[in-house]
C-alpha positions as CSV (number, residue, x, y, z in Angstrom):
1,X,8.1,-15.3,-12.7
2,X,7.2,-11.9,-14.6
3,X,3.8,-11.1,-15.2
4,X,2.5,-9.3,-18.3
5,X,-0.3,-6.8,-17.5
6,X,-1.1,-5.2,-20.9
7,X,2.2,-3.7,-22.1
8,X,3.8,-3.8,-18.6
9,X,5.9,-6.1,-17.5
10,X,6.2,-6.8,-13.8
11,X,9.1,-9.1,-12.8
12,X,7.4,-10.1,-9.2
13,X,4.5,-11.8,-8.1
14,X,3.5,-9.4,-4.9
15,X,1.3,-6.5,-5.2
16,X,0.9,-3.7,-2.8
17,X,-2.3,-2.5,-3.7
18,X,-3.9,0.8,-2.3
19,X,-4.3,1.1,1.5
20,X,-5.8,5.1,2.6
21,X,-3.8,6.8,4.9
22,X,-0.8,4.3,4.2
23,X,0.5,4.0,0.7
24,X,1.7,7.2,0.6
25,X,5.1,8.4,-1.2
26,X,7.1,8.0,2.1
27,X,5.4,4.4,2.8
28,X,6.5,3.2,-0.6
29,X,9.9,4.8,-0.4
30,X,10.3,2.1,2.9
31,X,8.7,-0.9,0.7
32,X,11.5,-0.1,-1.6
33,X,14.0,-0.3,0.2
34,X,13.3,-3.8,1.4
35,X,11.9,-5.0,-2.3
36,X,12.9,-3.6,-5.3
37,X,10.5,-5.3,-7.4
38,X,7.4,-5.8,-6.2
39,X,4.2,-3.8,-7.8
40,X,3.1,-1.1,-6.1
41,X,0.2,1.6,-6.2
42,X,-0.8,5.0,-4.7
43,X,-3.4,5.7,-1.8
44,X,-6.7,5.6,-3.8
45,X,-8.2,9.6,-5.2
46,X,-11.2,10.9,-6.1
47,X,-11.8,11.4,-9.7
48,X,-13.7,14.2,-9.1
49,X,-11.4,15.7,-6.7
50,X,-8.9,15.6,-9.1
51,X,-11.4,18.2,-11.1
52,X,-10.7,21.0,-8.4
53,X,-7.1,20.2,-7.4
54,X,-5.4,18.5,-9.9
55,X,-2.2,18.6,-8.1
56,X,-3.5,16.7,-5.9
57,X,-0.7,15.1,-3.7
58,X,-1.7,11.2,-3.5
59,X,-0.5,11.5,-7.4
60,X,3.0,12.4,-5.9
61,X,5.5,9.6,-7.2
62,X,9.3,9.3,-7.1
63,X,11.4,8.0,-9.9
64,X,12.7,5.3,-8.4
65,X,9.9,3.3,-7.2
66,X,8.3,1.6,-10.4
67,X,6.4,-0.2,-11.1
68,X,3.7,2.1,-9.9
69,X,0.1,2.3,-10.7
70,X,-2.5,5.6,-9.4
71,X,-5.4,4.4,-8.4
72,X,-9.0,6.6,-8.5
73,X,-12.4,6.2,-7.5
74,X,-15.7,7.7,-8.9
75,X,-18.3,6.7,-11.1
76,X,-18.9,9.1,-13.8
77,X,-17.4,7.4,-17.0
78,X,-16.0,10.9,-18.6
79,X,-14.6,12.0,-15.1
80,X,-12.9,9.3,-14.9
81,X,-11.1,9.4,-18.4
82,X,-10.1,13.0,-17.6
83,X,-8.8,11.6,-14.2
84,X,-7.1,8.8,-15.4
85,X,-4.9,11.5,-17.9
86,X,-4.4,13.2,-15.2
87,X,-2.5,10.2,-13.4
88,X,-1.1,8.9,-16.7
89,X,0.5,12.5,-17.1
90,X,1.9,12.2,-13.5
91,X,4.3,9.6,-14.9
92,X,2.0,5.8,-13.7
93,X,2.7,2.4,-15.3
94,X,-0.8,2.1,-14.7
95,X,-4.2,3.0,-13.8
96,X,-5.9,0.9,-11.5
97,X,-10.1,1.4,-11.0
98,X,-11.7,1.3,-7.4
99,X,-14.5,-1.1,-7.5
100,X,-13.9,-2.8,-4.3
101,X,-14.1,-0.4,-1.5
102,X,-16.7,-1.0,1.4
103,X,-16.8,2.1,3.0
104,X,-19.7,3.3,3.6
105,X,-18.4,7.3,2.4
106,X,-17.2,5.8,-0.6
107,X,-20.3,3.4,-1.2
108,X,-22.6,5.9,-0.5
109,X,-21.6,7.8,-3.6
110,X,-22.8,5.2,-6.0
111,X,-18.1,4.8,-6.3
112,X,-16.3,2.0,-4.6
113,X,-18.1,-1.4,-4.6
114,X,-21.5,0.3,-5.0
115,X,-20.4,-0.2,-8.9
116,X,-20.5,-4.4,-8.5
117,X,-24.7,-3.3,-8.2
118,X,-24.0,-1.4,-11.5
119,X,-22.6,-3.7,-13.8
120,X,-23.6,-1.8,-17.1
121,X,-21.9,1.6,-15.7
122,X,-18.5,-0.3,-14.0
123,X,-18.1,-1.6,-17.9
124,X,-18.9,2.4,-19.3
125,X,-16.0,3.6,-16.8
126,X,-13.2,0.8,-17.8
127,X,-14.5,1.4,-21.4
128,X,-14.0,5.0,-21.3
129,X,-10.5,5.3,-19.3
130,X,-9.1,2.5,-21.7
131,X,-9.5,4.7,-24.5
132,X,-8.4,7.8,-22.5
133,X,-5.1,6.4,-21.8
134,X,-2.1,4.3,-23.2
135,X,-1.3,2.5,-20.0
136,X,-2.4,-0.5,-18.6
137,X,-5.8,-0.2,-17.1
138,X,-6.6,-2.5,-14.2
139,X,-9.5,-2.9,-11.9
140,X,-9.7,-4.2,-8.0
141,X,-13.2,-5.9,-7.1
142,X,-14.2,-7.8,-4.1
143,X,-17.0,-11.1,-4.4
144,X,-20.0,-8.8,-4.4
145,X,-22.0,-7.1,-2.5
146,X,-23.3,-9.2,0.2
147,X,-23.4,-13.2,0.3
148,X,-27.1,-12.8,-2.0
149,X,-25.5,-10.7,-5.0
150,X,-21.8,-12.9,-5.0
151,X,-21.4,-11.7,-8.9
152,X,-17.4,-11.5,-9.5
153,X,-17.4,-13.8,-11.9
154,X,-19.6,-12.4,-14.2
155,X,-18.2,-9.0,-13.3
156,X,-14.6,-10.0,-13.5
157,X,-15.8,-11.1,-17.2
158,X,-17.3,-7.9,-17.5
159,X,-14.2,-6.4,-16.9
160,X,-12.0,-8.3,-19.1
161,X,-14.2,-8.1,-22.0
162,X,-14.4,-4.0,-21.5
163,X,-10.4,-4.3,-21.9
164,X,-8.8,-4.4,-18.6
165,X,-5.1,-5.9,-18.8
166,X,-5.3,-7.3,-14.9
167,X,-8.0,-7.3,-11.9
168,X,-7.2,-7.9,-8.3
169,X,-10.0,-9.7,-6.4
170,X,-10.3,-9.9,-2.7
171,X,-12.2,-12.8,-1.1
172,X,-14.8,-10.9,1.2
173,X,-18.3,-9.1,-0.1
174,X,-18.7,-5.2,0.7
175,X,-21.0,-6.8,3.2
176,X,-18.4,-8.1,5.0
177,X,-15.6,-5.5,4.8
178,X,-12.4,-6.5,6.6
179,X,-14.7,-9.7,9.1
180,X,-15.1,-13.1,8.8
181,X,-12.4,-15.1,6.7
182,X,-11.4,-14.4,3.1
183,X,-12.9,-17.2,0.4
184,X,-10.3,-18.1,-1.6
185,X,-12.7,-20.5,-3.5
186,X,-14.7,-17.8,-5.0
187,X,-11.4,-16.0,-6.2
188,X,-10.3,-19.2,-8.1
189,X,-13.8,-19.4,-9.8
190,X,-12.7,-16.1,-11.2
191,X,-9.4,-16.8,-12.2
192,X,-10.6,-20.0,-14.5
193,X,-13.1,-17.7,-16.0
194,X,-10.7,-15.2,-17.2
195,X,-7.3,-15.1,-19.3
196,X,-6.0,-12.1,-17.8
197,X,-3.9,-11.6,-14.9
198,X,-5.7,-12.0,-11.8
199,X,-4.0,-11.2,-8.1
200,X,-5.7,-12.8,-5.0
201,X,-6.3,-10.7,-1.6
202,X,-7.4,-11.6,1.4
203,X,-6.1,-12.9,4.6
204,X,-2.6,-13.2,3.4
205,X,0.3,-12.2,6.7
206,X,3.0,-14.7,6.6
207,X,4.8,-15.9,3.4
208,X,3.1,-19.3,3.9
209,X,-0.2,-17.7,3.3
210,X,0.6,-16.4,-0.3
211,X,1.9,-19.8,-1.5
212,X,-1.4,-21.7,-0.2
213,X,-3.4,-19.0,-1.7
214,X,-1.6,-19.5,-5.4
215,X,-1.7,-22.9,-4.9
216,X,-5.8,-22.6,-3.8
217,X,-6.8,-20.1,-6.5
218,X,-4.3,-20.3,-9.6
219,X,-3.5,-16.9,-9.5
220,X,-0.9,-15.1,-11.0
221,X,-0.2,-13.0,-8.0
222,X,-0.6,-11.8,-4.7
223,X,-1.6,-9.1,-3.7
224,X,-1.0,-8.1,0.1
225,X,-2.2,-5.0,2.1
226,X,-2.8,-4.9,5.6
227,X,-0.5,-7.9,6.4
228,X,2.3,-5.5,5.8
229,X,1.4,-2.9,8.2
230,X,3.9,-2.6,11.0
231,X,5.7,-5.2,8.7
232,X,6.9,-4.3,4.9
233,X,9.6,-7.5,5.1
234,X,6.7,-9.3,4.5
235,X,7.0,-8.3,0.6
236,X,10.4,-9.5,0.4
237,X,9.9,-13.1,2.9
238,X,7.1,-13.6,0.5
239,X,9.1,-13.1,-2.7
240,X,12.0,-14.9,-1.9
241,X,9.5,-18.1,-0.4
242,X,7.9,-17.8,-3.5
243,X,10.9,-17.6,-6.2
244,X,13.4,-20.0,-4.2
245,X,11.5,-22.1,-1.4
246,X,13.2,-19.9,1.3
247,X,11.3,-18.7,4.6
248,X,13.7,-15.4,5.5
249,X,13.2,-15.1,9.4
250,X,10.7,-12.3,10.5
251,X,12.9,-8.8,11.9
252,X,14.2,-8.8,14.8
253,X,12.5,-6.0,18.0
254,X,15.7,-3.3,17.2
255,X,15.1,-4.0,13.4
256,X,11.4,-2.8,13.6
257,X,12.3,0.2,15.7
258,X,14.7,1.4,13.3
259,X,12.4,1.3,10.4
260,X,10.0,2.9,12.7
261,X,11.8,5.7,13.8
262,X,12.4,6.3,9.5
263,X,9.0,5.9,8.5
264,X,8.0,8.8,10.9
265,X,10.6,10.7,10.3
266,X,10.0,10.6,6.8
267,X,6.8,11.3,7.0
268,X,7.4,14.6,9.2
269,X,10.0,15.7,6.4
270,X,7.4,15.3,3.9
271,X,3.8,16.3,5.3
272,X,5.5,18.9,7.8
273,X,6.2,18.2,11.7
274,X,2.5,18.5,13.1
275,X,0.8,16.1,10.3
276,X,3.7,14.3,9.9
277,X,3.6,13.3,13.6
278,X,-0.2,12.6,13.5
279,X,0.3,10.3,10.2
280,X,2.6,8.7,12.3
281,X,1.2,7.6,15.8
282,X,-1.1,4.8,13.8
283,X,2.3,3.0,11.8
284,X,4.2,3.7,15.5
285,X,1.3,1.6,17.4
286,X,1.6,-1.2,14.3
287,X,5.6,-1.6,14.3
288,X,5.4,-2.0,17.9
289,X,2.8,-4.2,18.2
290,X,3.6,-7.5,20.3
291,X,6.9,-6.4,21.4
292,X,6.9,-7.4,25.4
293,X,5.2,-5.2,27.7
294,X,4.6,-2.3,24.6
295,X,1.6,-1.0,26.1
296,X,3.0,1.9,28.0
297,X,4.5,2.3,25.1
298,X,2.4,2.6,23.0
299,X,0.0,4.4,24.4
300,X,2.7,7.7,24.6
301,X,3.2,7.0,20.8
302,X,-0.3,8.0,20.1
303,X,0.5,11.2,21.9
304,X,4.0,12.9,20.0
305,X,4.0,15.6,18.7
306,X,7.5,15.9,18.1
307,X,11.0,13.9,16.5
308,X,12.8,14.4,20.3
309,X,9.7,12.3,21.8
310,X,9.7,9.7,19.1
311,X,13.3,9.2,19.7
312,X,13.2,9.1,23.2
313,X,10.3,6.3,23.1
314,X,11.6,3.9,20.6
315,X,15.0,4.1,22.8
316,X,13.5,3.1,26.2
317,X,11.7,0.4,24.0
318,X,15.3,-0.6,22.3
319,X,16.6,-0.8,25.7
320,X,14.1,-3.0,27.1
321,X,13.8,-5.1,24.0
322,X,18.1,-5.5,23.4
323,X,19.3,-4.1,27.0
324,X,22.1,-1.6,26.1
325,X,23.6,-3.5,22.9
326,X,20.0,-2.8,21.7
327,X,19.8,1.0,22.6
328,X,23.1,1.5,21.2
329,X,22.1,-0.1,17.7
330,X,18.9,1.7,17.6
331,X,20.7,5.2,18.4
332,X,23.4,4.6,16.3
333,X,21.1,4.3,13.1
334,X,19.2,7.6,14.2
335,X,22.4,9.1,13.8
336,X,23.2,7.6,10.9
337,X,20.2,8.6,9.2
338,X,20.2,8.8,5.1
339,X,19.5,12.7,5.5
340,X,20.4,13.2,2.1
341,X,18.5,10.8,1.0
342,X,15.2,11.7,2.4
343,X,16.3,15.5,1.4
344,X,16.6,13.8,-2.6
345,X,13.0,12.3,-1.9
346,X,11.5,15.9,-1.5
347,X,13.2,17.7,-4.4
348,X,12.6,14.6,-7.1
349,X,8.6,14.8,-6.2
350,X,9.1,18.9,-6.3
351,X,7.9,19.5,-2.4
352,X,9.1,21.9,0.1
353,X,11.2,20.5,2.1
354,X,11.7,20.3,5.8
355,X,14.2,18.9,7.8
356,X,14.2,20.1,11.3
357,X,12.3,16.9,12.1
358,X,15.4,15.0,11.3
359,X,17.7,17.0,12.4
360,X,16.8,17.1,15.6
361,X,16.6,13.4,15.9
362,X,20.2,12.6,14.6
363,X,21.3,15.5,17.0
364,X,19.6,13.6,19.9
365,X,21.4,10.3,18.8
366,X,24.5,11.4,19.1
367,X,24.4,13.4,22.1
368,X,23.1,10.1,23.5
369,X,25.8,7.9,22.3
């Protein structure tokens, strides 16, 4: 069922909306691969950081993955506009606003959610980026600020009337941050009160979760974040539940550590081997995470520093998971590893490249097998 946001159409009803430290190039280079349709967005940036270093690499995209929307935070109305160029330039379907987030960094600043407490200047900023840029401008917005100042309705209002195409609202206050349980009611109040496309967050990890929220709230979308940690086949499962009525069975142990083992080595082709392994030790600990007796496991994977060790680990963890059919499998795809296309990745976003990382894994494999 498409969904018009502005001029943009968008022919699936899951959004992947900005996680820090996740939705990075290489992250949504792996959603792709399991769901070619699904909306995505960039790691949020600082407006104002984009002042000093406009090259800023969170604005990196790749042609393939639209739709794709840059998000930035800040809360000076004509730092903002220049940003939002900035990110229209980069090649974004479009610009999405950060008036949700409940750090206390971010909050601090007067950007993030701290703009729910100032309505009057939240409406300046969409005001002054909507007639900055061509694109789509959309906004994400939790209830409020704490259960005494719940104002999403009449800020979600706001925002519509200030020309916003979309807004994505998740069902917790900036009090509450990531606690307690999402309330789905108060996202339904905002749907009825607007006419725009409105995408509910909060508490959604199984495809059963984004039907009952849709069916709860009457929204046009979904939009899921941390549920797909560890787990991007939840886009898909959700999509297909959605469109045809048909649950698609969670990956199997093997199937995890394969997409594992890409995802970091992605990520050490395209941020380097010693950030690239960091990066990865937190995605390693979530793709692992309930496999039997992991622990041991996991607790080395928050120690690599290198492609050999990663390797190594997943293997034993293949083996134990799949005995030696499961090893084999898991090896076998390290050697068969789209080097090319990881190499294609790097030259379409115009980074250096480095493949050492990968390399050495598929040499590893092989010597193995």
């Amino acid at each position: 069922m498409p969904i018009q946001i502005g001029s943009l159409t968008v022919n699936g009803r899951v959004y992947v909306p900005p996680m820090a430290g996740v939705t990075d190039i290489v992250y949504r280079s792996i959603v792709r691969k399991v769901d070619k349709g699904c909306l995505l967005a960039t790691e949020m940036v600082s407006s104002k950081s984009l002042m000093y270093q406009p090259e800023s690499r969170i604005m990196d995209l790749a042609p393939d993955e639209h739709p794709i929307g840059i998000q930035i935070f800040g809360h000076e109305p004509e730092v903002m506009a220049a940003a939002a160029k900035m990110a229209e330039a980069k090649g974004a379907d479009f610009l999405d606003i950060n008036m949700g987030c409940p750090v206390p960094k971010i909050t601090n600043g007067k950007d993030g959610c701290a703009l729910m407490r100032e309505p009057d200047l939240a409406r300046e900023i969409v005001i002054a980026i909507k007639d900055s840029v061509s694109i789509p401008v959309t906004v994400k917005f939790r209830l409020g600020w704490d259960d005494n100042s719940k104002n999403c309705i009449q800020f979600g209002e706001m925002i519509e009337e200030a020309g916003a195409s979309a807004v994505t609202v998740h069902g917790r206050t900036r009090a509450q941050r990531y606690t307690g349980t999402a309330d789905w009611s108060m996202i339904a109040h905002v749907k009825k009160a607007l006419s725009i496309p409105v995408f509910g967050n909060g508490d959604v990890f199984e495809p059963e979760d984004a039907l009952r929220l849709l069916e709860a709230t009457g929204c046009d979308g979904v939009a899921v974040a941390r549920g797909t940690l560890g787990n991007p086949w939840l886009i898909p499962r959700i999509t297909k539940y959605l469109d045809y009525g048909i649950l698609d069975p969670a990956p199997d142990s093997i199937e995890k550590l394969i997409l594992a083992m890409h995802h970091c080595i992605g990520l050490m082709a395209y941020k380097g081997i010693r950030v690239g392994t960091s990066e990865s030790r937190r995605h390693l600990i979530n793709y692992t995470k309930g496999m039997h007796k992991s622990a041991p496991y996991r607790n080395r994977l928050t120690q690599i520093n290198s492609a050999r060790e990663v390797v190594d680990i997943l293997c034993e963890l293949a083996e134990q998971e799949g005995g030696t059919e499961g090893k084999n499998r898991f090896l076998t795809a390290v050697q068969y590893y789209d080097l090319d296309n990881v190499g294609k990745l790097m030259e379409e976003s115009k980074l250096s490249r480095s493949d050492s990382a990968i390399r050495e894994a598929r040499a590893l494999a092989t010597a193995a097998l």
